[in-house]
DRENLUMVO-648328 format. One record per residue (C-alpha): z, x, y; residue number from 1. Coordinates in steps of 0.02 Angstrom, whole numbers. Each point is the difference from the previous one (the first is absolute). Last residue first. Layout:
NODE        w        u        v     i
NODE        Z        X        Y   NUM
...
//
This chain:
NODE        w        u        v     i
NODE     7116    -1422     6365   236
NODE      -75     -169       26   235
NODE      153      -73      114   234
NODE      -44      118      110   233
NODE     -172      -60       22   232
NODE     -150      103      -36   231
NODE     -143       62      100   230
NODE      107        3      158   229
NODE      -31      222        8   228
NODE      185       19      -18   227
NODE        6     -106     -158   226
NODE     -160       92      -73   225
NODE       75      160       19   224
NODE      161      -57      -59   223
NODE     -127      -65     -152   222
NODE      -52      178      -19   221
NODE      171       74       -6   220
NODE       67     -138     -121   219
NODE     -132       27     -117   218
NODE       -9      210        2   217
NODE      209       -5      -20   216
NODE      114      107      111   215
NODE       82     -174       73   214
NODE      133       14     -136   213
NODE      100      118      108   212
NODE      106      113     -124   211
NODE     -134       95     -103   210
NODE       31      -60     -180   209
NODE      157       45      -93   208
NODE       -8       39     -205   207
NODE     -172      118        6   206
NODE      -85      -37     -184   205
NODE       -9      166     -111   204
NODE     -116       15     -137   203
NODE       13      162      -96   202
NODE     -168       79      -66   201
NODE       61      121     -146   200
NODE     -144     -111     -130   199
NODE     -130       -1       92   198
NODE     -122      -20     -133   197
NODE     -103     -153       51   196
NODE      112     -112     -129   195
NODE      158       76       87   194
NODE      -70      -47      167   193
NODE      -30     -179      -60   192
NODE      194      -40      -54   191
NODE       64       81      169   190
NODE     -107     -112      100   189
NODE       44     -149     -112   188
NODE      208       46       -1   187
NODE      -20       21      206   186
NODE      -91     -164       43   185
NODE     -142       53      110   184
NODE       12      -39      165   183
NODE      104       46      129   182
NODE      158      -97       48   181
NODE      119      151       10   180
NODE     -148      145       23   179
NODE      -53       78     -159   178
NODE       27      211       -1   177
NODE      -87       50     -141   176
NODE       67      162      -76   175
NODE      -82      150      -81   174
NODE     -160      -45       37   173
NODE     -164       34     -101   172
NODE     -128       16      142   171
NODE     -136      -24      -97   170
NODE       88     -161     -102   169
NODE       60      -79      165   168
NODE     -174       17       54   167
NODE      -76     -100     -150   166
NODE      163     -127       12   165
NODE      -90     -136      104   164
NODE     -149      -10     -107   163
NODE     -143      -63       82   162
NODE       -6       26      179   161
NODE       87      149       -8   160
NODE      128       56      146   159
NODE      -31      119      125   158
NODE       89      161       15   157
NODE      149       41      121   156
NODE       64      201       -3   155
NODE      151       77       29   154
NODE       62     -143       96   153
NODE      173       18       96   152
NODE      -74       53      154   151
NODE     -106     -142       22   150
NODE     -181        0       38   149
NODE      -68        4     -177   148
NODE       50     -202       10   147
NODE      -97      -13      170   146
NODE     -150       57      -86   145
NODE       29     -107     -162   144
NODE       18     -170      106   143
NODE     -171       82      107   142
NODE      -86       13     -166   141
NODE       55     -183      -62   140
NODE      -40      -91      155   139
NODE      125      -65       84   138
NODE       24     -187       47   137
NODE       -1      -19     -193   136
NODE     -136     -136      -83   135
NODE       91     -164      -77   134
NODE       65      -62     -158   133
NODE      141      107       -4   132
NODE      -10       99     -169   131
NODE     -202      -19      -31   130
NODE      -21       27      190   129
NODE      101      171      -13   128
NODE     -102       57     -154   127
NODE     -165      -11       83   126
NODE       83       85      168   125
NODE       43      136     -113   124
NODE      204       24      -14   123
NODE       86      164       70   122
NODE       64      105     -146   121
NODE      141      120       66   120
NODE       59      184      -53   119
NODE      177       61       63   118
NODE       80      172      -37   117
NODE      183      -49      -53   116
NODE      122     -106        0   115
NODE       51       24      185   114
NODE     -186      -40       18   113
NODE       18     -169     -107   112
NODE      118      -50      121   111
NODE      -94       41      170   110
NODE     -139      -93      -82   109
NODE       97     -165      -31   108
NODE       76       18      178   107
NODE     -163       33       82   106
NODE      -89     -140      -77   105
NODE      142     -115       61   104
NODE      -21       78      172   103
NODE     -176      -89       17   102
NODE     -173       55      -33   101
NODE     -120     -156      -37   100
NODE      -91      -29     -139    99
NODE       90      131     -107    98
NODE      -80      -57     -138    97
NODE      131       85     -140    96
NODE       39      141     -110    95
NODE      131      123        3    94
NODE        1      144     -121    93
NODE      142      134       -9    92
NODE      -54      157      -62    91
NODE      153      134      -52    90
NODE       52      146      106    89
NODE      -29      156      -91    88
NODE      -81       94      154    87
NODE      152      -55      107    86
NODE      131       76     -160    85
NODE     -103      166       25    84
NODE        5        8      174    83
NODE      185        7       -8    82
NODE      117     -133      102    81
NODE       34       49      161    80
NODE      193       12       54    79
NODE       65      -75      150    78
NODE      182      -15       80    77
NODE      -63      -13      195    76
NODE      104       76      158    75
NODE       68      157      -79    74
NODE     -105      142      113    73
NODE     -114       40     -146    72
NODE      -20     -178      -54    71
NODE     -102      -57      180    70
NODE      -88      157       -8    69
NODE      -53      -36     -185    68
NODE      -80     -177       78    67
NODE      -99       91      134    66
NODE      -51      155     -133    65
NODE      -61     -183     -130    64
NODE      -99      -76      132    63
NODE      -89      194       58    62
NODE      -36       16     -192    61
NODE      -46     -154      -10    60
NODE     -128       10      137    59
NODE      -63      158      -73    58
NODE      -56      -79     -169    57
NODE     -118     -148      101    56
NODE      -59      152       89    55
NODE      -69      103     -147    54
NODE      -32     -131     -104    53
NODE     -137      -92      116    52
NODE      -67     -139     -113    51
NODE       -8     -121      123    50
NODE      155     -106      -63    49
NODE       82      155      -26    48
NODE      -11       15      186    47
NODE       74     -166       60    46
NODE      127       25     -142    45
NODE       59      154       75    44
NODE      -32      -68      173    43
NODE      129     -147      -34    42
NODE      139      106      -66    41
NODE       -5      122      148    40
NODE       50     -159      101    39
NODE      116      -22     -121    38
NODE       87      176       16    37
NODE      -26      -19      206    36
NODE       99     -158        3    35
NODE      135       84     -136    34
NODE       -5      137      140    33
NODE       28     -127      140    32
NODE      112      -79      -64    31
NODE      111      162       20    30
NODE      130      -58      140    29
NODE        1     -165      -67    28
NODE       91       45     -129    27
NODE     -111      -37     -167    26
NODE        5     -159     -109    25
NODE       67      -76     -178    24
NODE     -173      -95      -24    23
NODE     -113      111      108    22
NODE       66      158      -85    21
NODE      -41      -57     -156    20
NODE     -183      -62       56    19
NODE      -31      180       69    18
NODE       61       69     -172    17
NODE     -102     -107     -116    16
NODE     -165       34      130    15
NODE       27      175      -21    14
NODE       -1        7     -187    13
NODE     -140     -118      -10    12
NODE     -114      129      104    11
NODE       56      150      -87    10
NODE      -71      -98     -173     9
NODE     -138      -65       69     8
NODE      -48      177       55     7
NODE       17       44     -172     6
NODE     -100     -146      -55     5
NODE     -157       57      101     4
NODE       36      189      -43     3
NODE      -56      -40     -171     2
NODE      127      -11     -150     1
//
């Protein structure tokens, strides 16, 4: 274990408290400290992000003292889970284009983060035309970029243009997190990882897709075409 993945660990045991407490909420009173706890939050991945251990590991520590104030005078029920159960977490894989960012992509990864520690395969631009039949607005190294962006992503790796499972095999998930109208066909997927070798992969397809069905690549760009007049309504 290298002090990378323990800060990881500190850093995903903050961020599952801070999101508890946003779901079941604070008195008002003492928003501000869960404000301040997140804010911390954000500078300890800023840092980590730049390699700087030291302060990435102090802002947790002063996230985590804000959010053990708020237990130690009874407002908040919390207990943090041990670092040795974050530094077990499993792999979750997510693959996809990710043409366009959209809250549908945040959904899917949000999930497979409360699954565990979340890789993603971004699609070459060769590989996107192939699928689509047409180039990506985004170029594939800026689509990977944004991808590493998100707090959710452990790390985001292109895809190959040959053999779509090469990565899959390095990174040798535990689970693959599919989204509900994704392709591949589950049975096949699972069927070809056991013939590479993989053979404690579990394939898991999300049930409930992101509720606004707007948060698709196509329908964004041709709303974008719509509002521009380069397509009629009636087109769409």
């Amino acid at each position: 274990m290298d002090d990378r993945e323990r800060i990881e660990a500190y850093i995903t045991n903050l961020e599952r408290a801070v999101k508890s407490l946003e779901e079941t909420g604070v008195n008002e009173k003492y928003r501000v400290l869960l404000e301040n706890a997140k804010a911390y939050l954000n500078d300890a991945k800023y840092y980590l992000s730049k390699n700087d251990y030291f302060t990435a590991l102090a802002c947790v520590a002063y996230g985590e003292g804000l959010i053990d104030s708020l237990r130690h005078i009874g407002e908040i029920d919390i207990d943090w889970r041990p670092l040795s159960s974050l530094l077990s977490r499993p792999k979750v894989l997510v693959a996809g284009s990710f043409e366009i960012l959209h809250p549908g992509h945040i959904y899917l990864l949000e999930k497979a983060w409360e699954m565990g520690r979340v890789y993603v395969i971004v699609s070459r631009d060769s590989n996107f035309e192939k699928f689509k039949g047409r180039k990506p607005a985004i170029p594939d190294k800026y689509r990977v970029e944004i991808i590493s962006s998100i707090r959710y992503v452990h790390e985001a790796i292109l895809g190959d243009e040959k053999d779509y499972l090469k990565p899959v095999t390095r990174i040798s998930p535990d689970i693959i997190l599919l989204g509900p109208d994704q392709w591949p066909d589950k049975e096949k997927l699972e069927e070809e990882l056991r013939r590479r070798g993989l053979m404690e992969t579990k394939v898991v397809r999300l049930e409930k897709p992101y509720r606004d069905d707007i948060c698709r690549s196509s329908k964004i760009i041709k709303r974008i075409l719509e509002i521009h007049g380069c397509i009629d309504r009636d087109q769409r």
